[in-house]
C-alpha positions as CSV (number, residue, x, y, z in Angstrom):
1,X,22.7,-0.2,-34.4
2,X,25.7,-1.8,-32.9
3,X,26.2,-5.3,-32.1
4,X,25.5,-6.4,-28.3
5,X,28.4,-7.8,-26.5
6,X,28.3,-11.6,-25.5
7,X,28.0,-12.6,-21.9
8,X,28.1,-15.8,-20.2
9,X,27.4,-16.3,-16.7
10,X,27.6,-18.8,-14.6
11,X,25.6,-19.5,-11.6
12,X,26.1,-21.4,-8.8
13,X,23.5,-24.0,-7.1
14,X,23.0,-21.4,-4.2
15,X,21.2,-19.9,-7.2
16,X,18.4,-22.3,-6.7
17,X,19.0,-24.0,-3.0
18,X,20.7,-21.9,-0.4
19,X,22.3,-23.1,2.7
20,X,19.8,-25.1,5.1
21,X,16.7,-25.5,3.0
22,X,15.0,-28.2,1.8
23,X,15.0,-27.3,-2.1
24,X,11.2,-27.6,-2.5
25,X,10.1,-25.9,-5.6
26,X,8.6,-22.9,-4.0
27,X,12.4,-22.1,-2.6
28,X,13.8,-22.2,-5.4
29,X,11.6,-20.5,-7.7
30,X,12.0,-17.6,-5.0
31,X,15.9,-17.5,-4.9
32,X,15.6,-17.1,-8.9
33,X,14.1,-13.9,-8.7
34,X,16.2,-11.6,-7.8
35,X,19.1,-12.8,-10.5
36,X,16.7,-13.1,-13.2
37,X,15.5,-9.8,-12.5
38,X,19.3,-8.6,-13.1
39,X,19.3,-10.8,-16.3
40,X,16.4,-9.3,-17.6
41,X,17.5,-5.8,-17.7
42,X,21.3,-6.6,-18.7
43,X,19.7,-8.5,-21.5
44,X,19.6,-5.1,-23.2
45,X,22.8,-4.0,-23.4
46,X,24.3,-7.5,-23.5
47,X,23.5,-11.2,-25.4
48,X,23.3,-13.5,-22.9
49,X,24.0,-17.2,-22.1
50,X,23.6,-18.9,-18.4
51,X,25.0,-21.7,-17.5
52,X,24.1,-23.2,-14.1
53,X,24.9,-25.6,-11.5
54,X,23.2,-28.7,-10.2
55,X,24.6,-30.2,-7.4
56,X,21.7,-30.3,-5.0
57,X,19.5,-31.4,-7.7
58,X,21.4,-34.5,-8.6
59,X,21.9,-35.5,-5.2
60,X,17.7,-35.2,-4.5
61,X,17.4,-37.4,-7.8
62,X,20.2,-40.0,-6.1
63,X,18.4,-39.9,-3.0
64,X,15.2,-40.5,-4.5
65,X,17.2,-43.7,-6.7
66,X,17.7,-45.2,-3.4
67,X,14.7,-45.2,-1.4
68,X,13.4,-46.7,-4.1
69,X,13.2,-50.3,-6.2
70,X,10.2,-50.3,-8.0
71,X,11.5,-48.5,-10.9
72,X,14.8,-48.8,-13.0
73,X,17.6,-46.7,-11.3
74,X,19.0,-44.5,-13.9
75,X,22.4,-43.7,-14.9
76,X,24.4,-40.8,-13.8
77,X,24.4,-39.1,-16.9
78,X,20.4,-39.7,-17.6
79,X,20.2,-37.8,-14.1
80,X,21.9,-34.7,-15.4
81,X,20.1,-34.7,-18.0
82,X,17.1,-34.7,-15.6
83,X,18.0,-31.7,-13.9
84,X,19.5,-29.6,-17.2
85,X,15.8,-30.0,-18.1
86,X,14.3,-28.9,-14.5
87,X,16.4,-26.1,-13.8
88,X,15.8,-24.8,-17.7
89,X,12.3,-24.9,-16.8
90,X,12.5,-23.0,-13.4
91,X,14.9,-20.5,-15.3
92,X,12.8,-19.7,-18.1
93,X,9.7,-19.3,-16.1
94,X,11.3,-17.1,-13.8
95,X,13.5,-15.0,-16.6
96,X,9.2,-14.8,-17.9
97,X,8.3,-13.3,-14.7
98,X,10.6,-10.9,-14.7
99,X,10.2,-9.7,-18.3
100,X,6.9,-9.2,-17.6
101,X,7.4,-7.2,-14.6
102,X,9.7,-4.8,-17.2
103,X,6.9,-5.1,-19.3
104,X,8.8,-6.9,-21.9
105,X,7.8,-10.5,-21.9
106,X,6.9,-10.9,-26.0
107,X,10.3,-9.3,-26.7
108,X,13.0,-11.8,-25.9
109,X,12.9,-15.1,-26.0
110,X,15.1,-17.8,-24.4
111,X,15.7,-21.6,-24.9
112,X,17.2,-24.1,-22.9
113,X,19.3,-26.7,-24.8
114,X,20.6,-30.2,-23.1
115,X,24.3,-30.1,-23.4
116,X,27.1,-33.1,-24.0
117,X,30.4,-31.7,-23.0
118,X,33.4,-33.9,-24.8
119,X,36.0,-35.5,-22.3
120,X,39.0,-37.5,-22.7
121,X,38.5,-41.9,-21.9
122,X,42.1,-41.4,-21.2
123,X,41.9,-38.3,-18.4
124,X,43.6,-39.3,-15.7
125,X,40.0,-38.3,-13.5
126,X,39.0,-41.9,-14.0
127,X,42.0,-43.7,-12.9
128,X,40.9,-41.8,-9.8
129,X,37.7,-40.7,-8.8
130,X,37.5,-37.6,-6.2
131,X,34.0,-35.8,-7.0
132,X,31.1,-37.1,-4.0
133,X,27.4,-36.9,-5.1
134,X,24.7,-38.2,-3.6
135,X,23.5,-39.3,0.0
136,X,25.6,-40.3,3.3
137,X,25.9,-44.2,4.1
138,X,26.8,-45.8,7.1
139,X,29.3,-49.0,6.8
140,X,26.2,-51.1,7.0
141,X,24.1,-49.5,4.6
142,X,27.2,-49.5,2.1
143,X,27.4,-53.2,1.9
144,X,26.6,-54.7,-1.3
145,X,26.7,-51.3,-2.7
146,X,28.6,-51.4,-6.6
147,X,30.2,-47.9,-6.0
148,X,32.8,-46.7,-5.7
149,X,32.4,-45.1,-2.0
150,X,34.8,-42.5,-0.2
151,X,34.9,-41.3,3.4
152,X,33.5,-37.9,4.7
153,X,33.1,-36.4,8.2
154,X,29.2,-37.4,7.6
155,X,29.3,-41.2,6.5
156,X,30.3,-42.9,3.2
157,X,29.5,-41.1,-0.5
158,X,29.5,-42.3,-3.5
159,X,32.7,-40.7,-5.5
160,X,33.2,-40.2,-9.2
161,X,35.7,-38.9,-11.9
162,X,36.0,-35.2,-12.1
163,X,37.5,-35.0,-15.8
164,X,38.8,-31.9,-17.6
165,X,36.0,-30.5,-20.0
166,X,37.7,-30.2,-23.5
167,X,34.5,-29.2,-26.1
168,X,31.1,-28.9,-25.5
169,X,29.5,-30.3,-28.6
170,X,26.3,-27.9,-28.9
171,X,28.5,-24.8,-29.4
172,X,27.8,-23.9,-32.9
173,X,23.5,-24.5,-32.4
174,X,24.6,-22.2,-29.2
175,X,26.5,-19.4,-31.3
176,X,23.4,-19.8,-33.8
177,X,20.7,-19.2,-31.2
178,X,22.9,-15.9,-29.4
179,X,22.8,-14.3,-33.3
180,X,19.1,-14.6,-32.9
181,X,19.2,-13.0,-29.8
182,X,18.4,-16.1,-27.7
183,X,18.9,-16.1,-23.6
184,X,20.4,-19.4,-24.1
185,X,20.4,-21.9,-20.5
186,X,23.0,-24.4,-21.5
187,X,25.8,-26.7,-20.1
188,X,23.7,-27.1,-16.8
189,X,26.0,-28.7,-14.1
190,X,28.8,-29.1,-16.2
191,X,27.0,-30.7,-19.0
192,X,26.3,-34.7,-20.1
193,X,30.4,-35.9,-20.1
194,X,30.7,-37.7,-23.2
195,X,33.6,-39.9,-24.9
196,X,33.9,-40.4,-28.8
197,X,34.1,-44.1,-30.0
198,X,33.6,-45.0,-33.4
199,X,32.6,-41.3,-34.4
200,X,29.8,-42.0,-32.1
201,X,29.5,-40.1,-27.8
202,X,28.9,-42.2,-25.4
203,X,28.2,-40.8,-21.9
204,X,30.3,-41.6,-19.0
205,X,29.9,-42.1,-15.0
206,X,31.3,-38.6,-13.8
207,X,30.9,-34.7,-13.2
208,X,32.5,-31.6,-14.8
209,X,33.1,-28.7,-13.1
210,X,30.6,-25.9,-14.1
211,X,32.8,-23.1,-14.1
212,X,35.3,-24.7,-16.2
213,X,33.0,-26.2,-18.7
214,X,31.8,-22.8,-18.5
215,X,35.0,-21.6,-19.3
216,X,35.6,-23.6,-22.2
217,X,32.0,-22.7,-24.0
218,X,32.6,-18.7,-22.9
219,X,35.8,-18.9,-25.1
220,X,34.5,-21.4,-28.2
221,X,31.6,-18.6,-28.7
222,X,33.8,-15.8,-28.3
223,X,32.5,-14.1,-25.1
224,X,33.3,-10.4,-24.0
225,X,32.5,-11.4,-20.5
226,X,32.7,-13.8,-18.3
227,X,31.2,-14.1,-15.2
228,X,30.7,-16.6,-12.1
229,X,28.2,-15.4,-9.7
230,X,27.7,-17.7,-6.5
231,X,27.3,-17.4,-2.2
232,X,31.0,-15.1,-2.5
233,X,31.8,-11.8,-3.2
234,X,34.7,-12.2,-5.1
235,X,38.2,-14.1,-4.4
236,X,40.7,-13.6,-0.9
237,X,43.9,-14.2,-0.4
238,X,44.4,-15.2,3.2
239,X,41.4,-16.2,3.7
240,X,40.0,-16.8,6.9
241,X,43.0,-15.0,8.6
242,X,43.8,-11.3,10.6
243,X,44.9,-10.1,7.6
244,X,42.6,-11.3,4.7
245,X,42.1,-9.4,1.5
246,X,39.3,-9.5,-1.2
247,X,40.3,-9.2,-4.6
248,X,39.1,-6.0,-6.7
249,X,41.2,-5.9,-10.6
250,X,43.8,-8.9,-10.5
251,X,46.2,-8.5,-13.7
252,X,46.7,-12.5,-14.5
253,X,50.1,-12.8,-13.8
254,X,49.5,-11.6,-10.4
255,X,46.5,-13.9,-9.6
256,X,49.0,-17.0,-11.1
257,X,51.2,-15.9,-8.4
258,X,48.5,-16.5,-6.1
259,X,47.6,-20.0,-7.5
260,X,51.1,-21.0,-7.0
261,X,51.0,-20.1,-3.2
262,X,48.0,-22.0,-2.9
263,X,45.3,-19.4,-2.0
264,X,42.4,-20.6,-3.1
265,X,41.2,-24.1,-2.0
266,X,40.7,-26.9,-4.6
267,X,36.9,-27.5,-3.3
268,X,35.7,-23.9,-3.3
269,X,37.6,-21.1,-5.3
270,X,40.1,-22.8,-6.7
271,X,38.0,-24.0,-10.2
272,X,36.6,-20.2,-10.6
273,X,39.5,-18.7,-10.3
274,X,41.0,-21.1,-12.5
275,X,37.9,-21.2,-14.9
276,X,38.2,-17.1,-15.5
277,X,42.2,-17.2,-15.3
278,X,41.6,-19.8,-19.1
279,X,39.3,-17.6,-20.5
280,X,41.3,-14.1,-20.0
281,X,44.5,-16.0,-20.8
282,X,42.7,-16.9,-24.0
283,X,40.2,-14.4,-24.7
284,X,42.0,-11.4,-23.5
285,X,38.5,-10.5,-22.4
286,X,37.1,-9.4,-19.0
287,X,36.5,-12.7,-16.4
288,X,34.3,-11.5,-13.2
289,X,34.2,-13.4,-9.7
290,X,30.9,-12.1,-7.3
291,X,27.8,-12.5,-5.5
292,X,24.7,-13.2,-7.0
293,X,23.2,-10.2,-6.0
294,X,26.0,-7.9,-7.4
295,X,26.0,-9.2,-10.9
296,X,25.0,-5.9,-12.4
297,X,27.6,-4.2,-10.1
298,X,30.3,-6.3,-11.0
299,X,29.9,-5.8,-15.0
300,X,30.0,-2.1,-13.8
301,X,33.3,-2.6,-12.3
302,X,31.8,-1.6,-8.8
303,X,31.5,-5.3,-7.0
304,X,33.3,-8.9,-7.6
305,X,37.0,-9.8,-8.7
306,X,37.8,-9.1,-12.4
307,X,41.0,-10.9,-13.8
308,X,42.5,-8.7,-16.2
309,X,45.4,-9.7,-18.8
């Protein structure tokens, strides 16, 4: 019998917490459904590994920190560890449900592991911090605060470092579990950013980007296909314009182009399209932009934006 492909994907926290809701746990175990149903039946042609993101998570955890002094606050890195843990939980137990409605639930099994993802102390993200997380503050509320804050168009936010992933450390115990033919839910929002001193990590104050911590695991265990499913369809040029275009099959010298003129924005497409661009400039192997609900059309080549080299 031939070995199954390898296929990461990527969600994003829509996947869990859609636009205007709440994010109780009944919401979110209902948006699950519907893409662990897809993951359930692609799980037999392909080996799978999800990674996930955890924005509105965090910022309910940070929220929570604040209304709150009776217990210790915790430490940003303790609070992604937090909600790697949580949204495992609410993926496994959905990817359950959904075997069972196949009718398969004793024959696949699926672990989520806690994930440090290596950074560089000298990335020049620290020297200046542009990621906000958690809740608004007015000026008021803000004094005496021992953040570093940052202005939106809804108050004061804390900001942190946004520094480029370079390893994540679990990738061999990840490889190890896929060759057992593990679901594996790793590198959840980014994963834990550590720094090595003295041959020792040591966690640090700041957020990596899930898709391109994403990227960097899709190509250390040698995935055939990489794809980032969130709110979009797939990647525009023009966007928001008379005469915008969605992406279908992008060789990458074309979507570089594209980059250079600026097309897609910083906060929103830019780090998927740059996430897939790294791992087909390093893989050679397919990299898929698309909605949530199209995953399975989109590895058919029917839905999404596929980078190809």
């Amino acid at each position: 019998m031939a070995e199954k492909p390898i296929m990461l994907v990527a969600f994003g926290g829509n996947a869990l917490i859609q636009s205007g809701q709440k994010g109780t746990a009944e919401e979110q175990f209902e948006n699950l459904k519907l893409t662990m149903r897809q993951i359930a039946k692609l799980s037999k042609k392909y080996k799978i590994v999800i990674t996930h993101g955890n924005g509105p998570q965090v910022g309910n955890l940070l929220l929570q920190q604040e209304s709150c002094d009776a217990v210790p606050k915790m430490p940003l890195e303790i609070i992604g560890a937090m909600t790697q843990g949580q949204i495992g939980y609410m993926i496994e137990s959905s990817l359950d449900t959904a075997f069972m409605e196949l009718g398969e639930n004793d024959q696949q099994h699926f672990v989520t592991l806690i994930t440090y993802v290596v950074v560089d102390e000298n990335d020049p993200g620290f020297q200046n911090p542009t990621k906000p997380i958690g809740p608004f503050y007015t000026e008021a509320e803000a004094e005496g605060l021992s953040y570093t804050l940052t202005k939106t168009d809804k108050g004061l936010r804390r900001v942190v470092a946004s520094p480029k992933p370079l390893a994540i450390v679990e990738h061999r115990e990840i490889k190890k579990l896929i060759e057992m033919d593990f679901i594996v839910i790793c590198c959840g929002g980014g994963g834990i950013p550590v720094i090595r001193k003295n041959r020792k990590f040591r966690g640090v104050e700041a957020v990596i980007d899930k898709d391109l911590a994403s990227s960097v695991l899709a190509q250390e265990i040698k995935a055939d296909i990489f794809v980032i499913a969130s709110d979009v369809e797939g990647a525009a040029i023009n966007w928001g314009s008379a005469d915008q275009k969605m992406l279908r099959k992008v060789p990458l010298t074309e979507m570089e182009n594209y980059v250079q003129q600026g097309q897609f924005p910083a906060g929103s497409m830019g780090p998927k399209v740059d996430a897939v661009m790294q791992f087909t400039a390093a893989t050679g192997n397919r990299g898929v932009i698309c909605q949530l609900s199209d995953i399975e059309k989109a590895i058919a080549g029917e839905a999404g934006t596929e980078i190809i080299k």
